[in-house]
C-alpha positions as CSV (number, residue, x, y, z in Angstrom):
1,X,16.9,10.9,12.6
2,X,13.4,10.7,11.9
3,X,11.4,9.3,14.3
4,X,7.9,10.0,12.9
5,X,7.6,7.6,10.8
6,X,7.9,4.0,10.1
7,X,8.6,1.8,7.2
8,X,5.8,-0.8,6.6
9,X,6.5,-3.3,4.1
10,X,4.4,-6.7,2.7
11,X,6.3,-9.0,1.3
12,X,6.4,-13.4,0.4
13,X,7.3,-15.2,-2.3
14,X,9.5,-12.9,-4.3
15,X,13.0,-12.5,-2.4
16,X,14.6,-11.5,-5.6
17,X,12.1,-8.6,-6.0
18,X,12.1,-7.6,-2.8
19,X,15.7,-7.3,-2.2
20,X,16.0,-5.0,-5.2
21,X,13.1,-2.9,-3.7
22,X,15.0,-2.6,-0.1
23,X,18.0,-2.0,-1.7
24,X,16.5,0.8,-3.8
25,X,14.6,2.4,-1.5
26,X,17.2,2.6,1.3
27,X,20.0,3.5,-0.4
28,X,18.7,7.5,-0.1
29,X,15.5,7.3,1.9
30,X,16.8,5.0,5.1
31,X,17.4,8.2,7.3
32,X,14.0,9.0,7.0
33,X,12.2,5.9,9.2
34,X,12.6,5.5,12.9
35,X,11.2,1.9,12.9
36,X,10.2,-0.7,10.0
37,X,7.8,-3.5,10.3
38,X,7.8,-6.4,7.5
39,X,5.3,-9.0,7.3
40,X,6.0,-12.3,4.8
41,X,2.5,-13.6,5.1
42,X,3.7,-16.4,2.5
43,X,6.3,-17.6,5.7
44,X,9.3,-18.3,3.0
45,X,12.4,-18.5,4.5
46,X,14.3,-16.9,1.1
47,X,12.2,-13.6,1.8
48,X,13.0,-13.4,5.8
49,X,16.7,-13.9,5.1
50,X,16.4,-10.8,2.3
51,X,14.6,-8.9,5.4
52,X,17.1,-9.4,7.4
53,X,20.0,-8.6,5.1
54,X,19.1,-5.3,5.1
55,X,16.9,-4.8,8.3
56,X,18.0,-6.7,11.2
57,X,16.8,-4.5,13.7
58,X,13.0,-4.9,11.4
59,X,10.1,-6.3,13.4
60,X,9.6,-9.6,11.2
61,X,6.1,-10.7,11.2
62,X,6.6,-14.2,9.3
63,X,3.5,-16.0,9.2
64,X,2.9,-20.3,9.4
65,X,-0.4,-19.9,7.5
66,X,-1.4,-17.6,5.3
67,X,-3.7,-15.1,6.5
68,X,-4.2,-12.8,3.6
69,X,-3.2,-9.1,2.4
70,X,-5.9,-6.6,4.6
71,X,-5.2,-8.8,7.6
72,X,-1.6,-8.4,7.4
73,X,-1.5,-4.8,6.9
74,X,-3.7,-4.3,10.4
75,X,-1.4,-6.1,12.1
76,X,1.7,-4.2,11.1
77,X,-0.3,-1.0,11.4
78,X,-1.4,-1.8,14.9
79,X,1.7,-2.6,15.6
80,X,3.1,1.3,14.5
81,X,3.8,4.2,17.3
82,X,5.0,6.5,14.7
83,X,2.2,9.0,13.7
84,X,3.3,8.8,10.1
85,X,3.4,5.3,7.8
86,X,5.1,4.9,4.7
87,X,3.4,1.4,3.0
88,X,5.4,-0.4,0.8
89,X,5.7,-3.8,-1.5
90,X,8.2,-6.2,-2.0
91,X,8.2,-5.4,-6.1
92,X,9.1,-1.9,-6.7
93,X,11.8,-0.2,-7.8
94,X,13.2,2.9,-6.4
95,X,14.8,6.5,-7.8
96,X,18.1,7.7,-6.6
97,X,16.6,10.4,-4.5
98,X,15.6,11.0,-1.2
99,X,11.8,11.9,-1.3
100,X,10.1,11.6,2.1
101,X,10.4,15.1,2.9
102,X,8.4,16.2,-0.2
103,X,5.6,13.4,0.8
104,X,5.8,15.5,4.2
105,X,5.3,18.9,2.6
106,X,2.2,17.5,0.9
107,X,0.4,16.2,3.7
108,X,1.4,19.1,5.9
109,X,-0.1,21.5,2.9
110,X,-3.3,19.1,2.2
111,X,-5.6,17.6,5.2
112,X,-7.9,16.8,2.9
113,X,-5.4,14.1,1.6
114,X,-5.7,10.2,2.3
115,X,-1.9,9.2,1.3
116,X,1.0,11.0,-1.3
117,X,1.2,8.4,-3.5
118,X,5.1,7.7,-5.4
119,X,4.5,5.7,-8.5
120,X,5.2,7.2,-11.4
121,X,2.4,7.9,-13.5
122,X,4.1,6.2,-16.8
123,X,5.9,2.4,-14.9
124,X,6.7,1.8,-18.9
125,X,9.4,4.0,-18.6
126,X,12.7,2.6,-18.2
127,X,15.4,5.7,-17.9
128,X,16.0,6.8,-14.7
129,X,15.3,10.5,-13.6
130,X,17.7,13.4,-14.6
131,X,19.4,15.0,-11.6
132,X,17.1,18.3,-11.9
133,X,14.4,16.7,-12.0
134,X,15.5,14.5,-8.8
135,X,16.6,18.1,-7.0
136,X,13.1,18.7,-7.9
137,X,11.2,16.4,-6.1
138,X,13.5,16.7,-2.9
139,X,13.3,19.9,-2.5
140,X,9.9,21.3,-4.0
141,X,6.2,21.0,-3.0
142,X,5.8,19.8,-6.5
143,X,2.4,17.5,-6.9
144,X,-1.0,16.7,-8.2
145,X,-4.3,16.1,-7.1
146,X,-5.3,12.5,-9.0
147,X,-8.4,13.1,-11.2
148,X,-11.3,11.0,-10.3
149,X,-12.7,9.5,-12.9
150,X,-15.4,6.8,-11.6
151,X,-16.3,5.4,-8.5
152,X,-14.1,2.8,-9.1
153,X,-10.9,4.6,-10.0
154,X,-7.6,4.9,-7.3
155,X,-8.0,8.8,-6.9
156,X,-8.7,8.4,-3.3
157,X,-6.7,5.1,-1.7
158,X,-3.9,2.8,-3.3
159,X,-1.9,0.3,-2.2
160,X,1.4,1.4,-4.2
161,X,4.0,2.6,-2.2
162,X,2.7,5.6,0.0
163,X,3.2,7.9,2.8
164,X,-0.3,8.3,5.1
165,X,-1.5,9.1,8.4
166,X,-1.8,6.2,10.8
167,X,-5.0,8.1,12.1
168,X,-6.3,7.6,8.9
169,X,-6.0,3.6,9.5
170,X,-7.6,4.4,12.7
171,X,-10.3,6.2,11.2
172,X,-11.6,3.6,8.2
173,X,-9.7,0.8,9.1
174,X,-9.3,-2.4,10.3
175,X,-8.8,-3.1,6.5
176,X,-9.7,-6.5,6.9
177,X,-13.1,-5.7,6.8
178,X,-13.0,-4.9,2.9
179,X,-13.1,-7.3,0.5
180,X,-10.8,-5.4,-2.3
181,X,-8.8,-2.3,-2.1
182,X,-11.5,-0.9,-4.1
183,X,-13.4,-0.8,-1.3
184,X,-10.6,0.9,0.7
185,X,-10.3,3.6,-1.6
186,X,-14.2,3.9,-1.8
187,X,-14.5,4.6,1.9
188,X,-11.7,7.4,1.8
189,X,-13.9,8.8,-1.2
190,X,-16.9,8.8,0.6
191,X,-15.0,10.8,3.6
192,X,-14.1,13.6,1.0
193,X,-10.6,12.2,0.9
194,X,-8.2,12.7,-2.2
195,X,-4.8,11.1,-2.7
196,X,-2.1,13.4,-3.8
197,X,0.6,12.3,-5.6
198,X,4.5,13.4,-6.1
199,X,5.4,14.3,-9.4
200,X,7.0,12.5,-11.6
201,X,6.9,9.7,-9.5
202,X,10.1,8.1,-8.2
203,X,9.2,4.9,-8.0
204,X,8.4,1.8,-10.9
205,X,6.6,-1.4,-10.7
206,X,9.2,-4.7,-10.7
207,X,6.3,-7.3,-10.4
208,X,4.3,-8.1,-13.9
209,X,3.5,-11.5,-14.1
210,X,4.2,-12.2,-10.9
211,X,1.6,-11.8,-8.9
212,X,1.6,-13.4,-5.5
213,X,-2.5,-14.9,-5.2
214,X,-4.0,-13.8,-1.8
215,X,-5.7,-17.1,-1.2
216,X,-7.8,-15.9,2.0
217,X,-9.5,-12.5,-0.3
218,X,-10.9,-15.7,-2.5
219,X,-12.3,-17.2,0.4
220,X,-13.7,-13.9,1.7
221,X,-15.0,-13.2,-1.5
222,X,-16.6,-16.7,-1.8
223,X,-18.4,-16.6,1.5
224,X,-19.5,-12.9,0.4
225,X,-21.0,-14.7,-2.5
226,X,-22.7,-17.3,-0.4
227,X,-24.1,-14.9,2.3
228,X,-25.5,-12.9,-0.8
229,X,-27.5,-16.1,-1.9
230,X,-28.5,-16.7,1.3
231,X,-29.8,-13.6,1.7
232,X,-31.3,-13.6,-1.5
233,X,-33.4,-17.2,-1.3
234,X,-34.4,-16.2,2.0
235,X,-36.1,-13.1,0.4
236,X,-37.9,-14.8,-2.2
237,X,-38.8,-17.8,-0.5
238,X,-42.7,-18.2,-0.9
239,X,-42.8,-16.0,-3.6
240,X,-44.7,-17.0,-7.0
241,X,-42.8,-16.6,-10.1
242,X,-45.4,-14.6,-12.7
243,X,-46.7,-17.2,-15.8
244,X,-45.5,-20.2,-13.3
């Protein structure tokens, strides 16, 4: 048994989606977590009877109200005693292989990285891997580096399912105080902080088209907005437009 590491998973809304992502996932990997925490910040009964179908011994965090993506994350988080987190969604679909220990590898090889990342790089593809290439992500060091390409590009933080460093939530966190993950994965760039990710990937996205609206980031984003006016009226308040 592992017991450095727990399974933390966000979830509401989409019990079908999620049960093919538990199902997935810990059919190979389910040796690998000493304790899992789910949150359903959407509060649906469908998605906590899916949690506990295949976690009853889970810590359910089932919310009345909506309280919004970042803030469910830090409470999960704060609730891990494992040093090691693997983040998950409730709309992915998982490889037949058992990958953890190569996401260990990387981490153990590269301080300088934020997460190891397990999305494959192309989620258009349908076939499932070949069994070399799934021997070769279990047992190789096999990964990459993602390329940075702006500011605003995922080569330093993502959401996709991940295995990090609760220190690092320790360190930039509580994620509640950014507004997008953008901003997340700006503050790991601004630390000198790279994700790595495993290659291929082992895992594909299940969720197009059904994305679950974070109601409480709009009204964060809304009162952003408003304290930016504010801000901005108080500063030119007085002033004299030129040719007025």
């Amino acid at each position: 048994m592992n017991c450095t590491t727990t399974l933390c998973l966000t979830a509401g809304g989409r019990p079908d989606l999620l049960d093919t992502t538990l199902e997935t996932l810990l059919a190979f990997n389910r040796h690998c977590f000493s304790d899992f925490i789910v949150v359903n910040d959407f509060g649906d009964q469908a998605t906590n009877v899916i949690v506990r179908k295949h976690l009853p011994q889970a810590r359910l965090i089932s919310h009345e109200r909506q309280r919004g993506h970042h803030v469910s994350i830090d409470e999960m988080y704060a609730a891990v005693s494992t040093p090691y987190i693997f983040h998950c969604e409730d709309d992915w679909l998982f490889d037949p292989v058992c990958f953890i220990p190569a996401c260990f590898k990387v981490l153990l090889n590269e301080p300088g990285a934020s997460q190891v990342t397990v999305r494959h790089a192309d989620c258009q593809r349908t076939s499932g891997l070949l069994p070399e290439q799934v021997y070769c992500i279990a047992d190789s060091q096999a990964y990459e580096k993602s390329k940075v390409l702006s500011i605003r590009d995922w080569g330093h933080y993502t959401f996709n399912p991940s295995l990090l460093r609760r220190d690092l939530w320790a360190t930039i966190g509580p994620f509640q105080k950014y507004y997008k993950e953008s901003d997340v994965n700006d503050a790991c760039q601004t630390r000198g902080l790279t994700s790595a990710r495993l290659v291929p990937g082992v895992c594909r996205h299940l969720g197009g088209g059904r994305h679950m609206h974070d109601n409480m980031q709009r009204k964060n984003i809304g009162m952003k907005l408003r304290r930016m006016y504010g801000a901005f009226k108080k500063r030119t308040e007085g002033l004299t437009l030129i040719g007025s």
